[in-house]
N, CA, C and O of each residue as an XYZ file, in Angstrom:
900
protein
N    -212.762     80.063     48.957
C    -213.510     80.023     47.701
C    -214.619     81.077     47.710
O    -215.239     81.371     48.732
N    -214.819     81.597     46.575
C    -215.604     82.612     46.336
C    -217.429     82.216     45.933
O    -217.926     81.124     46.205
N    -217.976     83.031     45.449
C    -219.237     82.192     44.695
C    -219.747     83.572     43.760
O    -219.209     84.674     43.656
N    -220.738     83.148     43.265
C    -221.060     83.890     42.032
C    -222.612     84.633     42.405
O    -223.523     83.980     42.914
N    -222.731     86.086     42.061
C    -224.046     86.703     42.481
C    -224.382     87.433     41.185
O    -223.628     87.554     40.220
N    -225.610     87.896     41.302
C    -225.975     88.345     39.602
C    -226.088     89.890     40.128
O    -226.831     90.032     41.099
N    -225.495     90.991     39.657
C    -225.585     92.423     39.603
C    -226.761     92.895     38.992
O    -226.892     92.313     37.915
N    -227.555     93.587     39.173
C    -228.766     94.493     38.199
C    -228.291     95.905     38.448
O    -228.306     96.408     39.571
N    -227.749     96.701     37.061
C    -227.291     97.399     36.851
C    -228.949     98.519     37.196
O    -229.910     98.082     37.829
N    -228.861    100.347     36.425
C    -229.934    100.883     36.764
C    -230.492    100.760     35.204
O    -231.542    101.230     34.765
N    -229.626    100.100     34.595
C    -230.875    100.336     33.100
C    -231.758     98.841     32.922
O    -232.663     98.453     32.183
N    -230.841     98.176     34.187
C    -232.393     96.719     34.003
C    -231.045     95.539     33.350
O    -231.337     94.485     32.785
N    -229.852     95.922     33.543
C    -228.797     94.750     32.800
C    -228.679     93.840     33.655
O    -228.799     94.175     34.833
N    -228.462     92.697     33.393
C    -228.085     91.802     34.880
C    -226.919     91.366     34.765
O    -226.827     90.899     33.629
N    -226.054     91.267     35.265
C    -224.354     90.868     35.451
C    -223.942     89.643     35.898
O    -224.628     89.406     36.893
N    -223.226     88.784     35.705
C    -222.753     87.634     36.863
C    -221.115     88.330     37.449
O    -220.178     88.716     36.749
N    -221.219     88.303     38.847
C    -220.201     88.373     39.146
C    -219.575     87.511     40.395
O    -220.165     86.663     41.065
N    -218.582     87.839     40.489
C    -218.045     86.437     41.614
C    -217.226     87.918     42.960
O    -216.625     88.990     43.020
N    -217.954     86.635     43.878
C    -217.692     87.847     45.373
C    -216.503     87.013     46.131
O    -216.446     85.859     45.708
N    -215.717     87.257     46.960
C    -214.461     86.676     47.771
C    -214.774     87.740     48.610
O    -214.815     88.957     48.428
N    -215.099     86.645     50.073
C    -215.269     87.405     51.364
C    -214.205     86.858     51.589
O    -213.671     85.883     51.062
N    -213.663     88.021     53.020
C    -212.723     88.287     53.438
C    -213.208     87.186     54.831
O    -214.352     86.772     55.024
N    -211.855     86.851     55.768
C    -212.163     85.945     56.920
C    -212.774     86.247     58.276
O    -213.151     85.531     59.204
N    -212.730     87.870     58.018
C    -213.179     88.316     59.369
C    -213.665     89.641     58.769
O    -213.547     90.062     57.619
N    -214.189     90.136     59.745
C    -215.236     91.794     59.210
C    -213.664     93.154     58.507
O    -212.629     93.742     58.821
N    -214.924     92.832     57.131
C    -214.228     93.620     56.298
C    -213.350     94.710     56.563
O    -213.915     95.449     57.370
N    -212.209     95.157     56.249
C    -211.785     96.595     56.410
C    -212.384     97.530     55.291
O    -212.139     98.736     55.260
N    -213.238     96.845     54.317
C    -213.126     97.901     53.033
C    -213.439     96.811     52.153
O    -213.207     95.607     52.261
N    -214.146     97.632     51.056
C    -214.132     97.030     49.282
C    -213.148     96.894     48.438
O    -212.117     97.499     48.730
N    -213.158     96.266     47.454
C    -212.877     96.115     46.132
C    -213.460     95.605     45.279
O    -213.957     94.487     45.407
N    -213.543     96.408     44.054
C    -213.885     96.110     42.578
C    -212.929     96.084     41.643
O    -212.568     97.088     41.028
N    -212.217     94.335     41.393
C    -211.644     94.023     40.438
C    -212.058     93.955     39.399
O    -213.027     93.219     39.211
N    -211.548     94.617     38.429
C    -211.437     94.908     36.764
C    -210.901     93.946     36.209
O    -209.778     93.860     36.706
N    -211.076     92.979     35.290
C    -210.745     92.146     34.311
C    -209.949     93.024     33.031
O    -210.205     94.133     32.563
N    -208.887     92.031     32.692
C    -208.428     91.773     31.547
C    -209.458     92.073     30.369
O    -210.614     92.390     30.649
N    -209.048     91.976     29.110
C    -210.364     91.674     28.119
C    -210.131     90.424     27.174
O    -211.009     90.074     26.385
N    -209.431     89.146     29.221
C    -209.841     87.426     28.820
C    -211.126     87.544     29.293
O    -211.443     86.375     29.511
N    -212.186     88.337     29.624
C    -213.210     88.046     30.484
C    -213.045     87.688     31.997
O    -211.932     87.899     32.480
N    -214.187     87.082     32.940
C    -214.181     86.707     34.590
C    -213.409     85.571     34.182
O    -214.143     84.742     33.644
N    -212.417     85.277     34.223
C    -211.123     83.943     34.410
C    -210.824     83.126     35.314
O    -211.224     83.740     36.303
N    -210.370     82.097     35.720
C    -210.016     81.757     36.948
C    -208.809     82.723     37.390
O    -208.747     82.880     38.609
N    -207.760     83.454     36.574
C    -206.894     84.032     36.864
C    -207.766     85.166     37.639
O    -207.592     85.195     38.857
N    -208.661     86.080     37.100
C    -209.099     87.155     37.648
C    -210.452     87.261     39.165
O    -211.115     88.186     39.637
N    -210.332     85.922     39.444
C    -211.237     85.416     40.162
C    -209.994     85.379     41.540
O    -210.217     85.705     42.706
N    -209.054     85.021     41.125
C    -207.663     84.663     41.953
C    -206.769     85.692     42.822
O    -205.995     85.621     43.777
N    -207.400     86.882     41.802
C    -207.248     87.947     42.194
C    -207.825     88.671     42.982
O    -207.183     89.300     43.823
N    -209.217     88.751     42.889
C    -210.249     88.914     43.812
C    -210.195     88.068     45.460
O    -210.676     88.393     46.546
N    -209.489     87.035     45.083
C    -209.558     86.406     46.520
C    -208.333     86.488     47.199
O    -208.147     86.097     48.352
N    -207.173     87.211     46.165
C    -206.337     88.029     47.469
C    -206.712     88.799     47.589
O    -206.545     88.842     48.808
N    -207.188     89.665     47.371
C    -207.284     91.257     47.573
C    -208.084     90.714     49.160
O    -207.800     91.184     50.262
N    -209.167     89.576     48.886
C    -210.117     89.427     49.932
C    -209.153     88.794     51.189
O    -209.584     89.035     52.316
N    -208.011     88.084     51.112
C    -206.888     87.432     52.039
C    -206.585     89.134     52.546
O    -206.291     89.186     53.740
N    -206.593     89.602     52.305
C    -205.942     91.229     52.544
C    -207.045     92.179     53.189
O    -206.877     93.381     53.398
N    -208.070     91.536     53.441
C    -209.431     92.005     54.348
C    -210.525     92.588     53.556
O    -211.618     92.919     54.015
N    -210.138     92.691     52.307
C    -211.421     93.930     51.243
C    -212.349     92.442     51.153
O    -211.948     91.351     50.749
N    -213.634     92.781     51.641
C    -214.816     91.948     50.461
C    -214.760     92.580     48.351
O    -214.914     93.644     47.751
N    -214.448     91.120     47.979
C    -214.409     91.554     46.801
C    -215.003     91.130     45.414
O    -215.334     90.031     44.969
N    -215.015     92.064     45.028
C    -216.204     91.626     43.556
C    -215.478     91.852     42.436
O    -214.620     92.702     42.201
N    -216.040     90.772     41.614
C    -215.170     90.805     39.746
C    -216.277     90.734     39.061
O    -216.656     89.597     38.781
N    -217.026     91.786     38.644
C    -218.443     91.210     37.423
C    -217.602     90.608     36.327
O    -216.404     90.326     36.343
N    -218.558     90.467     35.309
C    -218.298     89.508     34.409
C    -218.834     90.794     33.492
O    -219.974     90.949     33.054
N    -217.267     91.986     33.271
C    -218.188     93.117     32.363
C    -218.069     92.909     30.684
O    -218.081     93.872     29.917
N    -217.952     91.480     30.227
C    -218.054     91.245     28.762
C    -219.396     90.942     28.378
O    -219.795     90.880     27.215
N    -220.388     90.671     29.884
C    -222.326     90.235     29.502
C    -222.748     90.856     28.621
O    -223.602     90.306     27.926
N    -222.407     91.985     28.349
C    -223.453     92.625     27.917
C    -223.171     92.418     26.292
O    -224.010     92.570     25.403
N    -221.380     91.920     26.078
C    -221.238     91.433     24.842
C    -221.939     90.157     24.207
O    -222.609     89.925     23.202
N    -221.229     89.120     25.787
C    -221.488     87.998     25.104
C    -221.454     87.560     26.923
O    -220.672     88.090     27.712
N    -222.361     86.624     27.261
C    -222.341     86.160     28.533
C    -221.179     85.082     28.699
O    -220.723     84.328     27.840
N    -220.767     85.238     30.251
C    -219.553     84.136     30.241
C    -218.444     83.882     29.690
O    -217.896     82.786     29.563
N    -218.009     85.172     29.265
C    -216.822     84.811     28.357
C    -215.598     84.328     29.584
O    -215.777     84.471     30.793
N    -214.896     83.997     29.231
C    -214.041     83.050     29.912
C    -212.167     82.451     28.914
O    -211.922     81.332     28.465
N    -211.216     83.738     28.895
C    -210.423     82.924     27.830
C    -208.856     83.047     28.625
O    -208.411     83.695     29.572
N    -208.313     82.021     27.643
C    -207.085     82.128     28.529
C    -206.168     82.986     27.636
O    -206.829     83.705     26.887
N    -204.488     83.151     27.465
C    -203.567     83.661     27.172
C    -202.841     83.455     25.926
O    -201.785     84.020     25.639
N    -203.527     82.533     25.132
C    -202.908     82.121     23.657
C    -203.195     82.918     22.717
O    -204.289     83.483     22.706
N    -202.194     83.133     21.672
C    -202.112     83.961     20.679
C    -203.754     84.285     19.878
O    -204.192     85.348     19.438
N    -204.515     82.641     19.925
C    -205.828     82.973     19.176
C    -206.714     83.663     20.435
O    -207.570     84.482     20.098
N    -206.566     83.402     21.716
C    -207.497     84.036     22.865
C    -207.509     85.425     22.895
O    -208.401     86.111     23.394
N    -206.613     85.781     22.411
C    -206.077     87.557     22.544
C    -206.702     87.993     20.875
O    -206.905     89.146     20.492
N    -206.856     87.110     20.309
C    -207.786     87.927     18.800
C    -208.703     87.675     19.216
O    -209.536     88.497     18.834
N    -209.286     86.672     20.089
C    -210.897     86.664     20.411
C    -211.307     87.678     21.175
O    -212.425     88.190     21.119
N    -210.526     87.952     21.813
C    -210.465     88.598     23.477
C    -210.447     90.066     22.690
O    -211.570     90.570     22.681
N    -209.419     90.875     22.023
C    -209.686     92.206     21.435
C    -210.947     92.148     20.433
O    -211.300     93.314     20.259
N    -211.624     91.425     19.832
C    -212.756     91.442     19.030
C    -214.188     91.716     20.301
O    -215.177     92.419     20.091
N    -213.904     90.965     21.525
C    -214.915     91.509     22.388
C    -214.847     92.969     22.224
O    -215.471     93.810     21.577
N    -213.537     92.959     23.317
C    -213.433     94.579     23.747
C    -213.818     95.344     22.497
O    -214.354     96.439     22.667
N    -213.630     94.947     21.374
C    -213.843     96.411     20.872
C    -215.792     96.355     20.330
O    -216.098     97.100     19.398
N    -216.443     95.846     20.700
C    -217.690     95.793     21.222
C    -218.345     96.349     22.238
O    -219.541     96.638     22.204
N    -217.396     96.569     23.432
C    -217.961     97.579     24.413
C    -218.523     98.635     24.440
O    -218.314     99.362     23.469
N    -219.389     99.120     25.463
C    -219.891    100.172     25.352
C    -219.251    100.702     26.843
O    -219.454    100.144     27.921
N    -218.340    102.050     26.602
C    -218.279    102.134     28.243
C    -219.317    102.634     29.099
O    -219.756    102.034     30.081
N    -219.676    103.709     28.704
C    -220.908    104.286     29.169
C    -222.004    103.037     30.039
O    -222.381    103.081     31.210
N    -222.304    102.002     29.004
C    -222.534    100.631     30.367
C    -221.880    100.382     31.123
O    -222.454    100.297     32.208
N    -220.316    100.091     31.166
C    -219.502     99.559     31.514
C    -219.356    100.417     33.228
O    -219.020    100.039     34.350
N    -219.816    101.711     32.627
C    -220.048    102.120     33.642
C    -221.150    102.265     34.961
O    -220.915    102.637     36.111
N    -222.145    101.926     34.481
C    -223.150    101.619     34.909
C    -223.334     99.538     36.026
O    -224.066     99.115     36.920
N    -222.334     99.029     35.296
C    -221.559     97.861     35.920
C    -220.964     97.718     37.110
O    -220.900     96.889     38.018
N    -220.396     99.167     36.730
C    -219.016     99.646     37.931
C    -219.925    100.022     39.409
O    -219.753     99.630     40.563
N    -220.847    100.860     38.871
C    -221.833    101.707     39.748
C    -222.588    100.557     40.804
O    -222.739    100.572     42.026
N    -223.146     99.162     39.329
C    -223.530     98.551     40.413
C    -222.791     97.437     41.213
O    -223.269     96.575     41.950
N    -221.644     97.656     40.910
C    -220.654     96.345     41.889
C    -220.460     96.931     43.057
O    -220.504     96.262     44.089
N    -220.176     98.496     43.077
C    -220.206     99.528     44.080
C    -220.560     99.625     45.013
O    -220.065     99.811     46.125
N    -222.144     99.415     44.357
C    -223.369     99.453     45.513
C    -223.534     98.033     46.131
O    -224.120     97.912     47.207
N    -223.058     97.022     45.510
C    -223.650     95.784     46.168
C    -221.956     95.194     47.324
O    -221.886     94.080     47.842
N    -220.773     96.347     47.453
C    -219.940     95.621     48.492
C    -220.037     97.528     49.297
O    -219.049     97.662     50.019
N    -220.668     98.458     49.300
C    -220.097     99.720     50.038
C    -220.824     99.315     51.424
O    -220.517    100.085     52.335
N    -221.835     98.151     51.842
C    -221.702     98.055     53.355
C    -220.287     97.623     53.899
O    -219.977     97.950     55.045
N    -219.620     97.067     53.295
C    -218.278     96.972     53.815
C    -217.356     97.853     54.707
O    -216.565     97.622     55.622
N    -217.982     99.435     53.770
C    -217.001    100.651     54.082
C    -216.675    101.125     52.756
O    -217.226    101.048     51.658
N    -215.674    101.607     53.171
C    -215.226    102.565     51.376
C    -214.763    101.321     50.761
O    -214.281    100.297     51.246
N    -215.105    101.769     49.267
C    -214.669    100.932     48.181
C    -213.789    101.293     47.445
O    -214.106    102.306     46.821
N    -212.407    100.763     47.144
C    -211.352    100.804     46.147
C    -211.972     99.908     44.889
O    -212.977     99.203     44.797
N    -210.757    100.311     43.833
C    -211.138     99.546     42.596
C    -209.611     99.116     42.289
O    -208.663     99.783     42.704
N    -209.459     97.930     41.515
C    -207.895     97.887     40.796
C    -208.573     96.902     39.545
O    -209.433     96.025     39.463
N    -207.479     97.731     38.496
C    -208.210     96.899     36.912
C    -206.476     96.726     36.091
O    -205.572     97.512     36.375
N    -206.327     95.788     35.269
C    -205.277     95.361     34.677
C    -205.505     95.385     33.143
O    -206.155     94.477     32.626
N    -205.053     96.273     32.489
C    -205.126     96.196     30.888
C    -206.574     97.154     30.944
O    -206.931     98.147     31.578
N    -207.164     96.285     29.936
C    -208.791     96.861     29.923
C    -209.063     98.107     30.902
O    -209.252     99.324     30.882
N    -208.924     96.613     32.088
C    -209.330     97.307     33.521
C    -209.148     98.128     33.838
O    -209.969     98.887     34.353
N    -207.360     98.443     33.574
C    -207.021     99.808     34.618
C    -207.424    100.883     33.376
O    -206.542    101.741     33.406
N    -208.197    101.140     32.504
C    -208.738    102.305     31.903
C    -209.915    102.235     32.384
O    -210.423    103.349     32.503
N    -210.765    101.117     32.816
C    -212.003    101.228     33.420
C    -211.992    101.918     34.972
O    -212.785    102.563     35.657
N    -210.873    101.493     35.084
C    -210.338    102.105     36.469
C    -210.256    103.744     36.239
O    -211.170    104.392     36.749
N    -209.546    104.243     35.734
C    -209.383    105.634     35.304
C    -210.884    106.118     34.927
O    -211.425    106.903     35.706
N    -211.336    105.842     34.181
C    -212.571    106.171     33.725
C    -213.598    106.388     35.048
O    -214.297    107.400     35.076
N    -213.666    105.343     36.207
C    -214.755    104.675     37.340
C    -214.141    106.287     37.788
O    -214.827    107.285     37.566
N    -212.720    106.379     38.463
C    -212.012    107.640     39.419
C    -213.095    108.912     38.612
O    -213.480    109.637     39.529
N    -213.552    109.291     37.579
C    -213.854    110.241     36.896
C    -215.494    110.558     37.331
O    -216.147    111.512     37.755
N    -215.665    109.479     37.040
C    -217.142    109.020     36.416
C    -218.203    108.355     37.724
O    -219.317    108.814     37.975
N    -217.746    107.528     38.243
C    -218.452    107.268     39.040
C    -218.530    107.106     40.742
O    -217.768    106.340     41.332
N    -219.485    107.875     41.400
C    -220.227    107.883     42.455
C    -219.549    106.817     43.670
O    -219.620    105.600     43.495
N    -218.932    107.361     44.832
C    -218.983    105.909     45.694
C    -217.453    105.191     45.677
O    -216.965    104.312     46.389
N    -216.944    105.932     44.591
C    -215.086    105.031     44.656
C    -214.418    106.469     45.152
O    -214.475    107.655     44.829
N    -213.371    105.166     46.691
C    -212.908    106.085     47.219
C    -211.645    106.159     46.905
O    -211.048    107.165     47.287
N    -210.801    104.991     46.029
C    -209.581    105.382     45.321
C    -209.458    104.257     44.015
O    -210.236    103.303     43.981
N    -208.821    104.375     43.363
C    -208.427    103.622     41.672
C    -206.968    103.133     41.781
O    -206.052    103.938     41.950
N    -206.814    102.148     41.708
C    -205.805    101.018     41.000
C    -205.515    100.432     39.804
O    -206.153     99.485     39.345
N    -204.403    101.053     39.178
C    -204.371    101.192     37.285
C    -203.056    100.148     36.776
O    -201.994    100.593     36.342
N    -203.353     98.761     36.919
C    -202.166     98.085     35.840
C    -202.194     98.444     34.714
O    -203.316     98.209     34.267
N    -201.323     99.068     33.711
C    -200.442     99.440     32.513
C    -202.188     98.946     31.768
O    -202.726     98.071     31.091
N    -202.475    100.230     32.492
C    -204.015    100.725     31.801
C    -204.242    100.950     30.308
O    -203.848    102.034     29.876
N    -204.697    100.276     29.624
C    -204.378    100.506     28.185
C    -205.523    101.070     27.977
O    -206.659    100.742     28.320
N    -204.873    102.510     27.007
C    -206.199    103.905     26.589
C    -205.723    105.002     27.727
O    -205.635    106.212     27.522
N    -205.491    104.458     28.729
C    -205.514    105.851     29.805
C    -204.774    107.319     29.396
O    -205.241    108.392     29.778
N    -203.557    107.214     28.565
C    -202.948    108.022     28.408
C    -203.878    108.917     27.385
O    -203.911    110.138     27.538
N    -204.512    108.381     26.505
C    -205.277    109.040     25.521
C    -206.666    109.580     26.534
O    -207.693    109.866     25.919
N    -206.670    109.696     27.919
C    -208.544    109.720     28.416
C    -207.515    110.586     29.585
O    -207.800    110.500     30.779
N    -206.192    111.496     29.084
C    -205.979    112.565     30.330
C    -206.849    114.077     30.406
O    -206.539    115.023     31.130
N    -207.681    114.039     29.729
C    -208.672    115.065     29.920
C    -209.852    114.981     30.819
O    -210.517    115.939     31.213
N    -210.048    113.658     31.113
C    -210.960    113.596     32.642
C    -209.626    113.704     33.714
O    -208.401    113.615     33.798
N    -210.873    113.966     34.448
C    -210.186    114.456     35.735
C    -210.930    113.636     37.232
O    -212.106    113.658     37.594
N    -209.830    113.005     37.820
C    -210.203    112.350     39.099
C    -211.487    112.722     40.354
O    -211.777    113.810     40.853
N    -211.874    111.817     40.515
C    -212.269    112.643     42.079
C    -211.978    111.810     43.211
O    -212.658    111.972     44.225
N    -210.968    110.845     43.192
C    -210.600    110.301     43.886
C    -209.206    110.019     43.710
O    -208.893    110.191     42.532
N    -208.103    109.595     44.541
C    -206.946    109.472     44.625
C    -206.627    108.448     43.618
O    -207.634    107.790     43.359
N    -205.847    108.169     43.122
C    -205.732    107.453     41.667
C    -204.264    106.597     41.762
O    -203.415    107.366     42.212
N    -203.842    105.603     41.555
C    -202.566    104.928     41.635
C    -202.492    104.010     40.361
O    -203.417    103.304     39.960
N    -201.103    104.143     39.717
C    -200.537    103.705     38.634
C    -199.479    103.034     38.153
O    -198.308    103.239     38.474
N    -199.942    102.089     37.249
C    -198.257    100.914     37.631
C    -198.152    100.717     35.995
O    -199.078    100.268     35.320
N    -197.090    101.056     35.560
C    -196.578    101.260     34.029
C    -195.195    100.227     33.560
O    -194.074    100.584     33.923
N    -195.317     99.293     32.963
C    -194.095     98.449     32.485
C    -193.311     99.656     31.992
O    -193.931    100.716     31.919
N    -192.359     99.639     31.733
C    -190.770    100.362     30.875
C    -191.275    100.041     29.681
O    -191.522    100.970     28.912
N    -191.627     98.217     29.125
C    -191.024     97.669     27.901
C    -192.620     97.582     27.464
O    -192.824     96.733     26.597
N    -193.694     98.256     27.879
C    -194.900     97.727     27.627
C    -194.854     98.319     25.791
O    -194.684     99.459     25.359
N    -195.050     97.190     25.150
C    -195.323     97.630     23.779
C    -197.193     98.243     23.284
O    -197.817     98.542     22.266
N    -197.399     98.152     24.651
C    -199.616     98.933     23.906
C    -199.028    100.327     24.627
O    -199.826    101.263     24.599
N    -198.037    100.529     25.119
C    -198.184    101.910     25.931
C    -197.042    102.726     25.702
O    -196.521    102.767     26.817
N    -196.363    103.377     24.958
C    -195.027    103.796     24.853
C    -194.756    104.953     26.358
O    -195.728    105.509     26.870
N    -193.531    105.135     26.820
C    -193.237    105.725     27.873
C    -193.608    107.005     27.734
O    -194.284    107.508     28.632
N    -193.163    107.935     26.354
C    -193.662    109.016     25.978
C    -195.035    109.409     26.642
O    -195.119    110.288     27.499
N    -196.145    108.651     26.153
C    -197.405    108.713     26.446
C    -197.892    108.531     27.954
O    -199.016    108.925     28.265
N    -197.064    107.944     28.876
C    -197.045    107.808     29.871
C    -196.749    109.301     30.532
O    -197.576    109.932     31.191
N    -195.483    109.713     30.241
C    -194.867    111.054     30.246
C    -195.499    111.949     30.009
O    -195.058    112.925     30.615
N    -196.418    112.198     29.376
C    -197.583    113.099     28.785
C    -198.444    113.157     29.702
O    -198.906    114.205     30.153
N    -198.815    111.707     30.158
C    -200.328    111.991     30.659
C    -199.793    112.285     32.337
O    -200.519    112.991     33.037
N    -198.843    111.860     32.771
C    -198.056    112.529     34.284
C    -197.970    113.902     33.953
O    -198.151    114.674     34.895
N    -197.726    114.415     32.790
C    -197.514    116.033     32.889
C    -199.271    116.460     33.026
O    -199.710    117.257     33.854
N    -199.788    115.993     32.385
C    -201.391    116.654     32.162
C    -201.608    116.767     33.414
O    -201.930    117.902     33.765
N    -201.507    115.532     34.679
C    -201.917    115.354     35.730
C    -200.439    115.330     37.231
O    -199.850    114.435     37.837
N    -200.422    116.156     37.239
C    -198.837    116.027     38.035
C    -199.576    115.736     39.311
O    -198.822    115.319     40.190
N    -200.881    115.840     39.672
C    -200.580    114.913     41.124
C    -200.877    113.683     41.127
O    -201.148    113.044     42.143
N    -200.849    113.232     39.953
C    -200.696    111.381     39.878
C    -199.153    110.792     39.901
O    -198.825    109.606     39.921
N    -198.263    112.004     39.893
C    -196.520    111.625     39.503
C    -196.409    111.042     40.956
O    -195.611    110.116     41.101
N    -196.951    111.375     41.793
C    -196.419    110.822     43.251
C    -197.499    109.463     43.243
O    -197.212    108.805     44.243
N    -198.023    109.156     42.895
C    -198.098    107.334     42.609
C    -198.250    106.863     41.413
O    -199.328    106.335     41.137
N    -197.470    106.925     40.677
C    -197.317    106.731     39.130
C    -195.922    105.472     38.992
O    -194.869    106.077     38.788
N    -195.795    104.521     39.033
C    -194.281    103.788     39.341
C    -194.634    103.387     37.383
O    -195.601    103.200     36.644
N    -192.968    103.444     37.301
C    -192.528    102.693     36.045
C    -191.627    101.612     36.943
O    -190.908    101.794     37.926
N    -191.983    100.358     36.161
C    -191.183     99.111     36.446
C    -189.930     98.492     35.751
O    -190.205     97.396     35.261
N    -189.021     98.760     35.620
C    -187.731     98.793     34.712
C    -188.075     97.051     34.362
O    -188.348     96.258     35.263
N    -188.008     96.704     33.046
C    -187.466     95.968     32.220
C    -189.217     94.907     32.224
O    -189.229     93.723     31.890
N    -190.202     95.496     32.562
C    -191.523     95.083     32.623
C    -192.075     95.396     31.560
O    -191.799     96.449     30.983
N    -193.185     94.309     30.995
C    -193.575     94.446     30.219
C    -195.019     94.673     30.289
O    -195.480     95.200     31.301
N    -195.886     94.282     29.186
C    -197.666     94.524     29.545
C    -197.720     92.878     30.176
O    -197.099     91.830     29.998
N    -198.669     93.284     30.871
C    -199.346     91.844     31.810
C    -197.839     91.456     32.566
O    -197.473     90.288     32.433
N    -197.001     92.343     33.311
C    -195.910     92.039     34.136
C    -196.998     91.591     35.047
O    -197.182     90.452     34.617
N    -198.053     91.789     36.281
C    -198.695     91.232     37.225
C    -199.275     89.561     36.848
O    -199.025     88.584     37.555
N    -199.748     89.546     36.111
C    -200.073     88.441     35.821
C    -199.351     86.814     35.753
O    -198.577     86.512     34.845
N    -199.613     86.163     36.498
C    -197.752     84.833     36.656
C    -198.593     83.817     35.797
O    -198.145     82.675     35.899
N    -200.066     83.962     34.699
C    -200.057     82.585     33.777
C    -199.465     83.463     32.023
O    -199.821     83.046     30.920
N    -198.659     84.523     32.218
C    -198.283     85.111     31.062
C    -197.019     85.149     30.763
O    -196.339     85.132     31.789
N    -196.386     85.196     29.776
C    -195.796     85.063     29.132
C    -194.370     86.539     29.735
O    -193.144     86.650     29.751
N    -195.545     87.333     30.111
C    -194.769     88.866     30.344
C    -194.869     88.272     31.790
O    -195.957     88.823     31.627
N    -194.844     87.693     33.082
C    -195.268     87.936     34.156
C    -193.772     88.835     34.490
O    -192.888     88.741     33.638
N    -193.582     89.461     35.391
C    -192.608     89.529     35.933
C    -192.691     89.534     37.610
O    -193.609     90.189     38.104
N    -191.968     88.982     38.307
C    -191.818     88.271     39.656
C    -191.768     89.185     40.541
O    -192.600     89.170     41.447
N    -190.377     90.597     40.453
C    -190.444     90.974     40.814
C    -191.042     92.497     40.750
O    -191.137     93.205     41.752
N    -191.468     92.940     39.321
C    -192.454     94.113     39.388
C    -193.795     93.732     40.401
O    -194.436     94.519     41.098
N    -193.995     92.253     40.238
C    -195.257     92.099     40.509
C    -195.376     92.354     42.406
O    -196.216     93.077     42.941
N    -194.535     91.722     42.980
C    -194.564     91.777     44.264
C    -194.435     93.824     44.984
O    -195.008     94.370     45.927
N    -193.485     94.321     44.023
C    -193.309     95.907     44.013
C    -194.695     96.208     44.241
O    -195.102     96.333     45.395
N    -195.469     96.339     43.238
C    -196.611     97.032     42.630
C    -197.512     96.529     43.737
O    -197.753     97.394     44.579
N    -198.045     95.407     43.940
C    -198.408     94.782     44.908
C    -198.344     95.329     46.718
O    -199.217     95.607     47.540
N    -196.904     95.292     46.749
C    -196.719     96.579     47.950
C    -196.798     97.388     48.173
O    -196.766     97.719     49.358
N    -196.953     98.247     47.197
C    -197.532     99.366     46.859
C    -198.823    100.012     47.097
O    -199.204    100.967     47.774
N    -199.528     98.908     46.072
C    -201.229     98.801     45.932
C    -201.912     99.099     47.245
O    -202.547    100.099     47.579
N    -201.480     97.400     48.264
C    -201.754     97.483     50.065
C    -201.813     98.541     50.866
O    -202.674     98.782     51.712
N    -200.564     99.374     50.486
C    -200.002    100.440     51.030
C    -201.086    101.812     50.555
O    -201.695    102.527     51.351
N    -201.104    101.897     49.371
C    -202.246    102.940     48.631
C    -203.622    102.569     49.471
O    -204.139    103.571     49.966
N    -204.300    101.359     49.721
C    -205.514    101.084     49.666
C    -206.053    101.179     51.284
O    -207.205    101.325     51.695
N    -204.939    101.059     51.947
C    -204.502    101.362     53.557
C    -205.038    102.836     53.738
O    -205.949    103.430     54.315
N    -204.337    102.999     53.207
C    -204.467    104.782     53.084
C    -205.814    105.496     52.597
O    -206.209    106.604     52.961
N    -206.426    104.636     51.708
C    -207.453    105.713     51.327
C    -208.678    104.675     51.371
O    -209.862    105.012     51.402
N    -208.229    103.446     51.369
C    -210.099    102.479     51.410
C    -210.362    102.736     53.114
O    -211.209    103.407     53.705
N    -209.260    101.906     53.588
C    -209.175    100.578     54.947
C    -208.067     99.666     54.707
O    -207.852     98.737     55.485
């Protein structure tokens, strides 16, 4: 079980986020990215494998600055609540969030990030933008394809459904050409949809999820710990 610590960003914001230590001395960070259900029990769940897998890990709660505590699940009305947040964001904070989840797990060692939906564009965005991340983890990142004009400074990894209807393949195809050294960790998942990782959705899929997953370990080996 994890527990909950409050972040103070540098403009004076304060964050709640939830930490999952690992069982023995860390190999490395992570900063899990939320959905835009908000800090969930699903995304909390997540954080505490990554932490079964040795990373100390952190999930802020980056909807505070909308609305504190948001918290939703997967039903047709949660997903109109849930896009009425997001489109309230400010990233430019969002980034400033990122910066400070950063700073409060890099005694660990290097810090990775992995974000799902929302996330993995916050993810793309963090690889660009911010200070201290030593690689990015992108579930069927929604926006990323439209944000291929930043440019990485860290190693970057990408996991794309086939059937995702927010992301057409085209656009996927585009943004691998803009960036051809993301094609060597860029996976499309045949017959996957959006939120294939996720097993309380509707899209989960079983076996993209375990793929991507092996993958991820394998990426984060390599460039966190």
């Amino acid at each position: 079980m994890g527990h909950m610590v409050q972040l103070t960003a540098s403009d004076g914001f304060v964050t709640q986020a939830y930490v999952a230590e690992p069982s023995g001395t860390p190999r490395g960070a992570m900063v899990v990215v939320q959905e835009i259900f908000g800090l969930n029990h699903h995304v909390k769940a997540v954080a505490d494998a990554y932490a079964a897998q040795g990373y100390l890990s952190i999930a802020p709660s980056f909807f505070d600055r909308v609305l504190p505590g948001i918290d939703l699940g997967y039903s047709p009305q949660d997903i109109e609540v849930a896009r009425g947040h997001m489109g309230k964001v400010d990233m430019d904070k969002v980034m400033l969030d990122v910066a400070a989840a950063v700073a409060h797990v890099k005694g660990a060692g290097k810090v990775g990030m992995v974000g799902y939906c929302w996330g993995g564009r916050v993810c793309w965005i963090s690889a660009a933008k911010v200070a201290g991340v030593s690689a990015t983890v992108s579930y069927y990142g929604g926006g990323v394809p439209g944000l291929a004009d930043l440019s990485a400074q860290c190693p970057t990894m990408f996991h794309w459904g086939e059937l995702d209807h927010a992301i057409p393949l085209d656009t996927v195809e585009a943004f691998i050409a803009k960036h051809p050294e993301a094609a060597a960790t860029s996976f499309v998942y045949m017959g996957a949809q959006h939120g294939f990782n996720c097993d309380e959705r509707g899209s989960w899929n079983a076996d993209a999820a375990k793929l991507a997953s092996s993958r991820t370990i394998e990426f984060l080996h390599k460039h966190v710990g």
